[in-house]
Every structure is written in C-alpha cells, then in structure tokens.
Backbone as numpy.savetxt, mean C-alpha at the origin, in Angstrom:
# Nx Ny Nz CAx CAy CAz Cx Cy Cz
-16.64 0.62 20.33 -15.35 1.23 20.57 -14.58 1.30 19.27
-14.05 2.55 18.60 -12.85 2.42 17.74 -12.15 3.06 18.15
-10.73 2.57 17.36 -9.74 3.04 17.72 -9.18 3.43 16.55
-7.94 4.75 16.59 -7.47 5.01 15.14 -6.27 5.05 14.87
-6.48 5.01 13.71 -4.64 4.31 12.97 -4.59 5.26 11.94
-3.46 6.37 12.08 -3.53 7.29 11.34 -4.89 8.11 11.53
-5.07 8.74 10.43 -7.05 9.44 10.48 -7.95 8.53 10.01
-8.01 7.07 10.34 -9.22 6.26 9.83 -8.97 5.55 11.34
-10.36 5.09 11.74 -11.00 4.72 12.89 -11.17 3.48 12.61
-10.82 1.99 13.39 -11.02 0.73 12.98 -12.22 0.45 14.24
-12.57 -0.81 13.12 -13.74 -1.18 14.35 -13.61 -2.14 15.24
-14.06 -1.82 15.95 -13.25 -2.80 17.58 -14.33 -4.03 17.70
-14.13 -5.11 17.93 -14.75 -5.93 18.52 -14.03 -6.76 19.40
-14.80 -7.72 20.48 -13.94 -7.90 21.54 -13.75 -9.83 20.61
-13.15 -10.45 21.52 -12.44 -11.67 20.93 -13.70 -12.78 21.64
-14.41 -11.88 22.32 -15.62 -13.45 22.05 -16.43 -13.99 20.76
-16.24 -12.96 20.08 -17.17 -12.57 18.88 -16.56 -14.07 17.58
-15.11 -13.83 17.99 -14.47 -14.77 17.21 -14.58 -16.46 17.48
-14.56 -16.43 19.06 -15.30 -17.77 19.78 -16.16 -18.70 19.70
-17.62 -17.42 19.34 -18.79 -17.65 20.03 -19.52 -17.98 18.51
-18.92 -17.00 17.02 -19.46 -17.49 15.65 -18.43 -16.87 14.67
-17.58 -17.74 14.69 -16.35 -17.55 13.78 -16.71 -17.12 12.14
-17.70 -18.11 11.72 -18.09 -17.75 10.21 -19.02 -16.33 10.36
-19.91 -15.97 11.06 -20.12 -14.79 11.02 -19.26 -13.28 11.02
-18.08 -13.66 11.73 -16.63 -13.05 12.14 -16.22 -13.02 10.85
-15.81 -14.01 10.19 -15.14 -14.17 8.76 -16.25 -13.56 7.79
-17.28 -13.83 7.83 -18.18 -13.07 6.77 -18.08 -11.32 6.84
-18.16 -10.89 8.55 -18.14 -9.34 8.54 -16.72 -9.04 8.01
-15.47 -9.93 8.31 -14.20 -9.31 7.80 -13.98 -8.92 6.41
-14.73 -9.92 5.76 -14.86 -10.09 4.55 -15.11 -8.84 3.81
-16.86 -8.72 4.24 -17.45 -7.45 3.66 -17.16 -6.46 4.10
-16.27 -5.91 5.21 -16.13 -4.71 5.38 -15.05 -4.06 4.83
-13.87 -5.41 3.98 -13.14 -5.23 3.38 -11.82 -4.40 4.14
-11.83 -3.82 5.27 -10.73 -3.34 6.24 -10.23 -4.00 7.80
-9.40 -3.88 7.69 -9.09 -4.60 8.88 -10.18 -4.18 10.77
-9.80 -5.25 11.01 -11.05 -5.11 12.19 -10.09 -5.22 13.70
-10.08 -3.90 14.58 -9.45 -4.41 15.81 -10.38 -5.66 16.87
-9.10 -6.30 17.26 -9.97 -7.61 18.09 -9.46 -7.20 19.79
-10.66 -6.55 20.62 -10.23 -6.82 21.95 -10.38 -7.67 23.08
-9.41 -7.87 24.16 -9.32 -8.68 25.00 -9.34 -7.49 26.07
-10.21 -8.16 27.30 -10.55 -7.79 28.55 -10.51 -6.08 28.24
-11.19 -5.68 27.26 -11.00 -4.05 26.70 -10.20 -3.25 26.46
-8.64 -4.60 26.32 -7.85 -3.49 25.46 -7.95 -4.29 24.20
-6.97 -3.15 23.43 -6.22 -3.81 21.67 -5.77 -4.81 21.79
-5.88 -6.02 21.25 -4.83 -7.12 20.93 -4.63 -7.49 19.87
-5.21 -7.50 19.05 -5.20 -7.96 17.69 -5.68 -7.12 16.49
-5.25 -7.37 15.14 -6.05 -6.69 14.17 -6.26 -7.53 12.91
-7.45 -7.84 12.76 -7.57 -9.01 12.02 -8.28 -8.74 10.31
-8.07 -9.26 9.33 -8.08 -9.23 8.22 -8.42 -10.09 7.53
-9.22 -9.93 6.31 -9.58 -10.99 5.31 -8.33 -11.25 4.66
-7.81 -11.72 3.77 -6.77 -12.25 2.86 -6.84 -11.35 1.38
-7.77 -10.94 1.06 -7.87 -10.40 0.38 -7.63 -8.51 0.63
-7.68 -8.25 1.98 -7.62 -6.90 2.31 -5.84 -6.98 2.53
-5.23 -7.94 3.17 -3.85 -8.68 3.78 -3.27 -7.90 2.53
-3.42 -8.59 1.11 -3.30 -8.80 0.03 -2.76 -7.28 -0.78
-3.97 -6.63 -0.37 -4.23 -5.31 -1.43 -3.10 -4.40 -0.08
-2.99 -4.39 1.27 -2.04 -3.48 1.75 -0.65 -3.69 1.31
-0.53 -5.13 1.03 0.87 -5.14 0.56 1.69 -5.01 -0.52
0.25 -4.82 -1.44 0.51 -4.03 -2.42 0.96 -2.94 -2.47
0.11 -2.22 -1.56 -0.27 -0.53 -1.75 1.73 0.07 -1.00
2.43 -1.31 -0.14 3.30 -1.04 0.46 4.41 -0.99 -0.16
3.85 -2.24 -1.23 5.84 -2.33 -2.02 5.40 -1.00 -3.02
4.28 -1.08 -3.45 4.43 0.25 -4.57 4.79 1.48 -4.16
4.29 2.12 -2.72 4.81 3.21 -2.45 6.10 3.24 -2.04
6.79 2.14 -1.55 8.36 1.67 -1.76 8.92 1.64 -2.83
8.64 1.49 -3.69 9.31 1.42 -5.09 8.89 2.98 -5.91
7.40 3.70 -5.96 7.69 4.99 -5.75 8.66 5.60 -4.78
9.14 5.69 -3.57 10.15 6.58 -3.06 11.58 6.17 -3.20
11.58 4.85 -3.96 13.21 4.92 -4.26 12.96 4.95 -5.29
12.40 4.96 -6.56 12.42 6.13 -8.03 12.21 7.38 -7.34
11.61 8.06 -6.13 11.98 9.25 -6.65 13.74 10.15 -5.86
13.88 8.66 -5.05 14.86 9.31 -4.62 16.25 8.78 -5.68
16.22 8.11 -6.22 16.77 7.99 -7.71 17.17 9.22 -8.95
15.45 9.69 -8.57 15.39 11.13 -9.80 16.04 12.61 -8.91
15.74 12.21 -7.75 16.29 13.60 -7.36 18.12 13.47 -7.44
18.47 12.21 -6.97 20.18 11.84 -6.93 20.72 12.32 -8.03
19.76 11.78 -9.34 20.49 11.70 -10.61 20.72 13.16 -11.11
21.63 13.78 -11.84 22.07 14.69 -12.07 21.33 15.39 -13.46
20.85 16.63 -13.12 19.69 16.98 -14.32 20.19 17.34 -15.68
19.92 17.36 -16.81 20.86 17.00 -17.99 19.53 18.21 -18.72
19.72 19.63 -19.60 19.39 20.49 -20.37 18.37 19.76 -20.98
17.51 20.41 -21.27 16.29 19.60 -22.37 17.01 19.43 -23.89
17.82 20.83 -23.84 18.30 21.22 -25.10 19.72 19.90 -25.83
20.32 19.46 -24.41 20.89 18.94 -24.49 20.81 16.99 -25.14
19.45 16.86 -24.06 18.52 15.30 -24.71 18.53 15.62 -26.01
17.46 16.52 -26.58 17.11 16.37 -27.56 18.65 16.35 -28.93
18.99 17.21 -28.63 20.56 17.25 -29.60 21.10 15.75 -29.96
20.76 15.04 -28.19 21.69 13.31 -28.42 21.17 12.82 -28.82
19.17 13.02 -28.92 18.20 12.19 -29.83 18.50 12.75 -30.93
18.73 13.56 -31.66 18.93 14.06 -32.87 20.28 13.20 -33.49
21.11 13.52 -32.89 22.04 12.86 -33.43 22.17 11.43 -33.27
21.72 10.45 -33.02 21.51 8.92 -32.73 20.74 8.68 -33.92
19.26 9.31 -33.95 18.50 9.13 -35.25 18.94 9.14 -36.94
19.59 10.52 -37.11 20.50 11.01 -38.13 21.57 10.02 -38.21
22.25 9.08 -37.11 23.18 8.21 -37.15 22.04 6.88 -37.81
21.37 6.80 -37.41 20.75 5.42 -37.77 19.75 5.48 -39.26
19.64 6.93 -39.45 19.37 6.60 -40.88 20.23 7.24 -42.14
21.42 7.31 -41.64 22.48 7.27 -42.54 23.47 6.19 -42.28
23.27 4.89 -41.56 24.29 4.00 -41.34 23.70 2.62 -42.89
C-alpha cells in the first residue's frame, strides 16, 4: 500500500513490522533514506523517519523560509536605477582615494 504526500508516494507498512523486528525496521528506515508510513488496523497512523532524513527536511524547511522572506524583502524594497548604484559606487571610491 502507498500513500501520497504531494506527487511522491510513501511506503506503507503496517505497525507489526515495528513489533515483531525493530532493528530490521530501523535498518530499512535508514537505507531508504525517506520517511516510511506506519499502519494500524489499515489505516495511516504514523510516519516514521531515520534522524538523519528528520534532519535534512528541516533543513530543506528553514531554507526555503528564509528564501521566501528574502524574496519577499526584494520585492518590498524599492528598486533604485542601475545608473544610479553605480554613480554612489563611483563616488564613495573617488571619496576614498582622495581622502
């Protein structure tokens, strides 16, 4: 049985599996490197994870958080002439090697 989260399909196993040979359980979580749905009496109950997969989503979460408030930052901020940067770099430089 899978079930899907977004367009990727997780793999279902039922919760005896976890019971009956836990280190085998922890070894497949391991190597399959994605989270694994755990069912009870054939529905969803759980979705279980190595530490290392735990790890890398919550990465992937604050970064695309911190991408959408830089870009909602860049769109807020008010757009300034190219012609205009460069003029204030010009003149800062020319200030600092004539001071």
């Amino acid at each position: 049985m899978n079930t899907y989260i977004g367009a990727r399909a997780l793999t279902a196993k039922p919760s005896s599996i976890i019971r009956s040979d836990y280190s085998a359980f922890a070894s497949m979580c391991h190597e399959m490197k994605e989270p694994i749905l755990i069912t009870r009496n054939g529905e969803s109950d759980l979705v279980v994870m190595s530490h290392e997969v735990y790890n890398d989503m919550i990465d992937r979460m604050r970064m695309t958080a911190e991408l959408m408030e830089a870009d909602l930052d860049l769109h807020a901020a008010p757009a300034i002439p190219a012609s205009q940067v460069f003029s204030g770099l010009r003149k800062m430089v020319y200030e600092q090697v004539h001071s």
